[in-house]
C-alpha positions in Angstrom: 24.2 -33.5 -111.6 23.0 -36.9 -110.4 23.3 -37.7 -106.6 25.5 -41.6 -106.7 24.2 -41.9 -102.9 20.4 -41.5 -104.1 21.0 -44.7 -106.3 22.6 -46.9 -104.0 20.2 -46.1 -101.4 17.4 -46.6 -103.8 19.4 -49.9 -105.2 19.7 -51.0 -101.2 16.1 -50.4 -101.3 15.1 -52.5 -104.1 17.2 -55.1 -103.9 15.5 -55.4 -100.2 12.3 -55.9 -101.9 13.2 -57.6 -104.3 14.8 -60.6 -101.2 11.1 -60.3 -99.8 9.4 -60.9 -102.9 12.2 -63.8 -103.7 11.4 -65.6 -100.2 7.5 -65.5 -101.2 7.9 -67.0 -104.7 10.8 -69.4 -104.1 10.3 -71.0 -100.7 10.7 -73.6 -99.2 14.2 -73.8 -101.7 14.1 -77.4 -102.7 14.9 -78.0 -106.5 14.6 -81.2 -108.8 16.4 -81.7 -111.9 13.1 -82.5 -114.1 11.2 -79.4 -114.7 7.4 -79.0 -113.8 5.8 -77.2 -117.2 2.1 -79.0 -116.8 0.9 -75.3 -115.3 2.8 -73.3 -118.0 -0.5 -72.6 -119.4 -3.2 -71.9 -117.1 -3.8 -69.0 -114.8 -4.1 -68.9 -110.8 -7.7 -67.6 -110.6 -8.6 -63.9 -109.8 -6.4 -63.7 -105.9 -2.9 -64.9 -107.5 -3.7 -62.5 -110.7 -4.0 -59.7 -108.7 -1.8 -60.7 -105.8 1.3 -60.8 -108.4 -0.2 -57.3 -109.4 0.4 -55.3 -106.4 3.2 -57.4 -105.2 5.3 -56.1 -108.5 3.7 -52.8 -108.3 6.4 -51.3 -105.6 9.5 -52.8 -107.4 8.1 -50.7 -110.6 7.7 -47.7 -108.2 11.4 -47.9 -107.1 13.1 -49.4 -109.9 13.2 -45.3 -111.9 14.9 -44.4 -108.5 17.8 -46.6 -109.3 18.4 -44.7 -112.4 20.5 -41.7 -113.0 18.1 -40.3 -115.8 15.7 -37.5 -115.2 13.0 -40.1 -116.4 12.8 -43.8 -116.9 10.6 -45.2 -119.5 8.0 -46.8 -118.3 8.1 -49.3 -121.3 11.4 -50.5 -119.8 10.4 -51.3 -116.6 7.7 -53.3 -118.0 10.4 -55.6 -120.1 12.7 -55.7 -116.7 9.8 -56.8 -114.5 8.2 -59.5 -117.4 12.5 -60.4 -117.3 12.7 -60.6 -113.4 9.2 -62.4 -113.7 10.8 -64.9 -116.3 13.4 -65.7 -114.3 11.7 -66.7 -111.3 8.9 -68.6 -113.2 11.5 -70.2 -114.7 13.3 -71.4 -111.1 10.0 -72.2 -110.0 9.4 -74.8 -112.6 11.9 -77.1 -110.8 10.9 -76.9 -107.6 8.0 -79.0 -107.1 6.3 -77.0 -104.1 5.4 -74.2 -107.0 4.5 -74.1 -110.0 5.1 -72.2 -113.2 2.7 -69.5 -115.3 3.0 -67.9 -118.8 -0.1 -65.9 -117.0 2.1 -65.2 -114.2 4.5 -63.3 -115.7 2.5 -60.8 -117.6 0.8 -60.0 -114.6 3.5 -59.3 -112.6 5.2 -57.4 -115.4 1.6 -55.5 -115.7 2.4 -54.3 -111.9 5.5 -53.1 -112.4 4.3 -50.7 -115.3 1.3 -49.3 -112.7 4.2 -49.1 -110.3 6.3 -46.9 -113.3 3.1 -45.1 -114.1 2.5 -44.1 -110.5 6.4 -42.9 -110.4 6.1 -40.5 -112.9 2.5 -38.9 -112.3 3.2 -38.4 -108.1 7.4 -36.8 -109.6 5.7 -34.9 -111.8 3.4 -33.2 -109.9 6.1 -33.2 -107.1 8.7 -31.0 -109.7 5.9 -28.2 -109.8 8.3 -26.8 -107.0 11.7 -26.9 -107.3 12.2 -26.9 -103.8 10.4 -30.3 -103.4 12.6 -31.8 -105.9 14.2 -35.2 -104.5 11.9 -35.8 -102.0 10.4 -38.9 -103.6 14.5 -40.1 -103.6 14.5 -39.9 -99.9 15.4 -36.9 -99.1 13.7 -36.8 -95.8 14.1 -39.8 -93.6 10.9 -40.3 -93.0 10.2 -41.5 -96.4 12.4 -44.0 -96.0 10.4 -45.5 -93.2 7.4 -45.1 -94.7 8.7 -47.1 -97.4 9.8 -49.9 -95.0 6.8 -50.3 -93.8 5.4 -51.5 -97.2 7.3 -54.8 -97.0 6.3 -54.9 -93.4 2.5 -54.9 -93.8 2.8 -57.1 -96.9 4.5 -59.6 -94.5 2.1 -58.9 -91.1 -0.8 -60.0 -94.1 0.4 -62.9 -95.0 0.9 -63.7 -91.8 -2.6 -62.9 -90.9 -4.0 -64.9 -93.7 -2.8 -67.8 -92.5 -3.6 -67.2 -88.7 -6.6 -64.4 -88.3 -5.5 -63.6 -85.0 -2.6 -61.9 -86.4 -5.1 -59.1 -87.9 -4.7 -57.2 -85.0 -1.1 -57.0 -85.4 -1.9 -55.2 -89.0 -3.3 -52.5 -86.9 -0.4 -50.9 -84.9 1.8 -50.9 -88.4 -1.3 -48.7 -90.5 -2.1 -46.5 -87.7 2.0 -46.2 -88.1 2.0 -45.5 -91.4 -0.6 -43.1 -91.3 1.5 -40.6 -88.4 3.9 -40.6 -90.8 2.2 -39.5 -94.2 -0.1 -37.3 -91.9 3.1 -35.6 -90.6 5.5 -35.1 -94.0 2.0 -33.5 -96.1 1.7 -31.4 -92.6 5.3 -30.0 -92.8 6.5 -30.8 -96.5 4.2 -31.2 -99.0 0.9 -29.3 -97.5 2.7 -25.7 -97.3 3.7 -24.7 -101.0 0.4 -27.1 -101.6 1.9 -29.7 -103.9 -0.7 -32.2 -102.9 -3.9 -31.4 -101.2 -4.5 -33.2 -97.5 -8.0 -35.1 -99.4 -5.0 -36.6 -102.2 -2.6 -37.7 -99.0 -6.1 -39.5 -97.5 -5.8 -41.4 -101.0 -2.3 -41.6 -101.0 -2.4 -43.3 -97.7 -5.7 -46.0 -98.3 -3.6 -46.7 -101.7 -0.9 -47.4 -99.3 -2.5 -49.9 -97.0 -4.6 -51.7 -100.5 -1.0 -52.0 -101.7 1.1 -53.2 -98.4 -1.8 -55.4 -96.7 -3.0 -56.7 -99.9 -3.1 -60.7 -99.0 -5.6 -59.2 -96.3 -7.9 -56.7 -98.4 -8.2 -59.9 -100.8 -8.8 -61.9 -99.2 -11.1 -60.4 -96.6 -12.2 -57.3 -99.1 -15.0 -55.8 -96.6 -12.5 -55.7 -93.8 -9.4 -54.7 -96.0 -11.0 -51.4 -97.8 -12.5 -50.4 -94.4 -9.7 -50.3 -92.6 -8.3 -48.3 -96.3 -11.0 -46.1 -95.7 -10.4 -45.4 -92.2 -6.5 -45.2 -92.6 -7.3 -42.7 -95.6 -9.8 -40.5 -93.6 -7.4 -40.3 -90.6 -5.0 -39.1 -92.7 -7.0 -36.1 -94.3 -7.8 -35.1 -90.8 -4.3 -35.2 -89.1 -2.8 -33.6 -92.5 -5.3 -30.7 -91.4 -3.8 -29.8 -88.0 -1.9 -27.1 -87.6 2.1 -27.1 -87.6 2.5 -24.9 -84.9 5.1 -23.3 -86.4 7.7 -26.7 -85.7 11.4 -27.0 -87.3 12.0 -29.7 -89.7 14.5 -30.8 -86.6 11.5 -30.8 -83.9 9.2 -32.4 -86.9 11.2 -35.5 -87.6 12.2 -35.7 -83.8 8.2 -35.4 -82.7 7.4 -37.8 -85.2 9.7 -40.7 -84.5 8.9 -40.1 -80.7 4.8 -40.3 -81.7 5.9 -43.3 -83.3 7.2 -45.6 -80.5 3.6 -46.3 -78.7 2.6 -48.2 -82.3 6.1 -50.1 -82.8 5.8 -51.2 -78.7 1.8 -52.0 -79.2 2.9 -54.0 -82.7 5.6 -56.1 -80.6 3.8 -56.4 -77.4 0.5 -58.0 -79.7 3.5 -60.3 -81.5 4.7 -61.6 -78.6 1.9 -61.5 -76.1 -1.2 -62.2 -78.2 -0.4 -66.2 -78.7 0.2 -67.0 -75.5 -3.6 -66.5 -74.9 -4.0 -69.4 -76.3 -2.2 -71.1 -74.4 1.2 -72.5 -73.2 3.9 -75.5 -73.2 7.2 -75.7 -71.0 9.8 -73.5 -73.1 12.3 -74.9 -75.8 14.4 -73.4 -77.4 15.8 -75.0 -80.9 19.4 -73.8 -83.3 16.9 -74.1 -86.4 13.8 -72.3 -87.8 10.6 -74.0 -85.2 6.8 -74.3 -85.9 4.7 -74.5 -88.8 5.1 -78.2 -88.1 8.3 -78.6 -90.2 6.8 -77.3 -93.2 9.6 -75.5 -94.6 8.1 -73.3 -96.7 5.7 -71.6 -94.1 8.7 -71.9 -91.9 10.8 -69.7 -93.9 7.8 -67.2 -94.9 7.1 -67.0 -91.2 10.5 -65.4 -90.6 10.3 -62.9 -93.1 8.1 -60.9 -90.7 10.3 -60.7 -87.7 13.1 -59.9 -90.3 10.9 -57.4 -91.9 9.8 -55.9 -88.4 13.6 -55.6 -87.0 14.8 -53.6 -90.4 12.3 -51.0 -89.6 13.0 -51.1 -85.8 17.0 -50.7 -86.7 16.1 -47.8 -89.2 14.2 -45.8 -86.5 16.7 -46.4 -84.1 19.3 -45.2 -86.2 17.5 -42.5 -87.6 16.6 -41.5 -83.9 20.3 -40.5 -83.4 21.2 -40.1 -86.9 22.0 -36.5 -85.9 24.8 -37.3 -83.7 26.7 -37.8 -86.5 28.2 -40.6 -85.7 29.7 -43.3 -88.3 27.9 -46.6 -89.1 30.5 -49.0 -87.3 30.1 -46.9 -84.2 26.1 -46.9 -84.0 25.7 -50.2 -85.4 27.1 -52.2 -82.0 23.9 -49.8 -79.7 21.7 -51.0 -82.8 22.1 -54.3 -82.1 21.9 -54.1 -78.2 18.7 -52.7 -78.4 17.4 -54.7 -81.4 18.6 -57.8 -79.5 16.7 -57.2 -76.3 13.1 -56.8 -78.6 14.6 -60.1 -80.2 14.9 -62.3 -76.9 11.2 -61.1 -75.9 9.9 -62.1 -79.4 12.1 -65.1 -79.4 11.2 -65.9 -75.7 7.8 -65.7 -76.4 7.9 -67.6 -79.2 9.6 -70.6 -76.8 6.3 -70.7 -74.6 4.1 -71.3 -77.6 2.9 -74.8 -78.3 4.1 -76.4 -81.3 6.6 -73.3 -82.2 9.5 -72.8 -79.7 12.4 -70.5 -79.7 14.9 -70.3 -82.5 18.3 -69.5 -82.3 18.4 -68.8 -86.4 15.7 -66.7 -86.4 16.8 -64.9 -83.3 20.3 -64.0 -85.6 18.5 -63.0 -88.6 16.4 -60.8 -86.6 20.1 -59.3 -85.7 21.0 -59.1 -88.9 18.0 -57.4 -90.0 18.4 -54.7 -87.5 22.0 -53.9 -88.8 20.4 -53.9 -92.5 17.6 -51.5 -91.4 20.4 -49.3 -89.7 22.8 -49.1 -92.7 19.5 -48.3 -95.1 19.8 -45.4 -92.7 23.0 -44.5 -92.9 22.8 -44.8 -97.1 19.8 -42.5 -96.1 21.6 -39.5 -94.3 24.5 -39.7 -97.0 22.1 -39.2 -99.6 20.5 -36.2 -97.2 24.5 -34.5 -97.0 24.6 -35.1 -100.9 22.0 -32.9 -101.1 22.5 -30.0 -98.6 26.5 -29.6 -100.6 25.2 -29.7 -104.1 21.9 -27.7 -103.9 22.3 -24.4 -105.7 22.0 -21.3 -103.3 19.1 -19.5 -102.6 18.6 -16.4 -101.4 17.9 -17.6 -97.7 21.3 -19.7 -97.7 25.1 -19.0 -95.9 27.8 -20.4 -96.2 28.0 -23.6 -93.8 31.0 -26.1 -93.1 29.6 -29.5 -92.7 31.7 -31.6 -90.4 31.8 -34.6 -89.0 33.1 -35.7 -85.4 36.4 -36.0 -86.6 36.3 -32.3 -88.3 37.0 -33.2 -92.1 34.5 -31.3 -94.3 31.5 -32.7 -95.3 30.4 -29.6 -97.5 30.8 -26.0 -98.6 26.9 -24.9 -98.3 23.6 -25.6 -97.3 20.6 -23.8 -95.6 20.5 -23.5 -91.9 16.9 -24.8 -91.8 17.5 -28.0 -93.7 20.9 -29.2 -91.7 18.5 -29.9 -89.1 17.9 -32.8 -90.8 20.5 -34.6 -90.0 
């Protein structure tokens, strides 16, 4: 049987990258009626080749989890992402800003077979215990923020490409992402030894060479050092002892280790400019700075949209085991999501040439909401599992309920309920 929540969340999921990856190719929006094919023809150069690699390589990592058989072929993802590729070359052709590249489109289509590729080899090894089963479909909600993250530091880069300042920014969100790795090998994958702590120290420099690629291309010494470092911090906290924690006291630990790097990322967002100086504040209804460039206007906001998803997914996730419904968590989601959004916004209206934006203040809302209900597709997807998971010997018989006392579920084991 096929969990239905694992493929919404994962379609949620994708479709979530897929808006990033559509802002990045398609901005600033303005069409013509006469096509642009003069480009059709010729090729980037060596950054844009790869760049369109590893930018379609986690859209061909997700796109098998969207599926409801065991195994996607990985011959079909390549035809959907040289399709999806198609189709945007194709859009970009009238919009003068961009242009259009047969070359383009088989390299993007090339990432999203790696991205297949690496699917199957990490499931398969994964399915060597049954118990493990799933966890690649976000069976632990940790994995879902890990995956967040991805679209995060892909953002922070491009960002930081533009404005090297912002490099130190990158650093909060890696040092993130490597708590989190460090933590589920400690407590999931390390014990019945499905992957070795040196293969999560690659794992996690793959991860930063794949999320922070704009940087490690474009700045290749500093970008595969900080891989390198990332990797080998990894190997060493995978290596510390459990202590003997509960899943429950794991995830809880975790997301509380993880509040110093999301206040040091915001705190260097909003503070760091203002260092180099001030103007009266001003606050505008419309997207402000980039001196009304459109494009690097809108590209701009994917990274405080991109930063409040994760923030509203951790907050969520934080008291996820209240169970309380979406509508009823999603109103303190936005409180506390909004706050963080006035000090990013109101720092933004002190900084010369930028000012505060209304707009981006409300997508930054939104985003919050989206992060929070990628959460709650999360834990459904987490109670799928606990009611359909054949018994094992260590299982009773457990009633899920939720606030309101209708049954969620017939049995799970004790240990694993503490997940939610």
């Amino acid at each position: 049987m096929r969990s239905e929540s694992r493929t919404r969340l994962s379609l949620v999921l994708l479709l979530y990258f897929l808006g990033i990856v559509g802002v990045i190719t398609l901005a600033p929006f303005r069409f013509t009626s006469v096509p642009n094919v003069s480009y059709l023809l010729q090729s980037g150069g060596w950054f844009d080749n790869w760049a369109n690699i590893l930018m379609f390589l986690p859209l061909g990592f997700l796109y098998p989890l969207t599926q409801t058989a065991d195994e996607t072929p990985v011959w079909k993802v390549f035809l959907i992402g040289l399709m999806l590729s198609a189709s945007i070359e194709m859009i970009q052709a009238y919009e003068p800003a961009r242009y259009s590249s047969v070359f383009d489109m088989t390299t993007n289509a090339t990432g999203a077979l790696l991205g297949a590729v690496l699917y199957q080899a990490v499931t398969r090894r994964i399915r060597i215990n049954a118990r493990l089963v799933g966890r690649l479909s976000l069976e632990i909600p940790l994995i879902g923020l890990i995956y967040l993250l991805v679209p995060l530091v892909l953002v922070a880069s491009l960002s930081a490409n533009e404005d090297s300042s912002r490099l130190l920014a990158l650093l909060p969100l890696v040092l993130l992402g490597s708590r989190l790795m460090s933590a589920v090998q400690r407590y999931h994958f390390g014990p019945p030894r499905v992957f070795s702590n040196r293969a999560m120290g690659g794992f996690a420099a793959g991860w930063v060479a794949i999320g922070a690629f704009p940087v490690v291309l474009r700045h290749p010494t500093l970008g595969l050092s900080v891989g390198v470092a990332v990797g080998l911090l990894t190997w060493y906290e995978s290596s510390l002892p459990t202590l003997g924690a509960s899943e429950r006291r794991f995830e809880a630990e975790t997301l509380r280790d993880a509040r110093p790097y999301l206040v040091a990322y915001f705190a260097i967002v909003a503070g760091m400019p203002l260092l180099f100086g001030t103007s009266p504040w001003h606050l505008e209804l419309g997207l402000t700075g980039s001196e009304n460039d459109p494009a690097r206007q809108m590209l701009r906001l994917l990274e405080p949209v991109a930063s409040l998803t994760l923030l509203g997914y951790a907050i969520a996730e934080g008291r996820g085991r209240h169970e309380r419904k979406f509508r009823s968590i999603a109103p303190r989601v936005m409180l506390e999501c909004g706050v963080v959004a006035v000090i990013v916004e109101g720092s933004r209206g002190f900084q010369p040439g930028v000012g505060a934006s209304v707009m981006q203040w409300a997508a930054m809302i939104a985003a919050s909401v989206l992060g929070a209900g990628i959460y709650h597709h999360q834990r459904a997807h987490v109670r799928w599992i606990l009611i359909h998971r054949p018994p094992t010997p260590l299982s009773v018989p457990v009633v899920i309920t939720t606030a309101k006392g209708r049954s969620l579920g017939r049995l799970a084991r004790l240990s694993e309920l503490s997940r939610l």
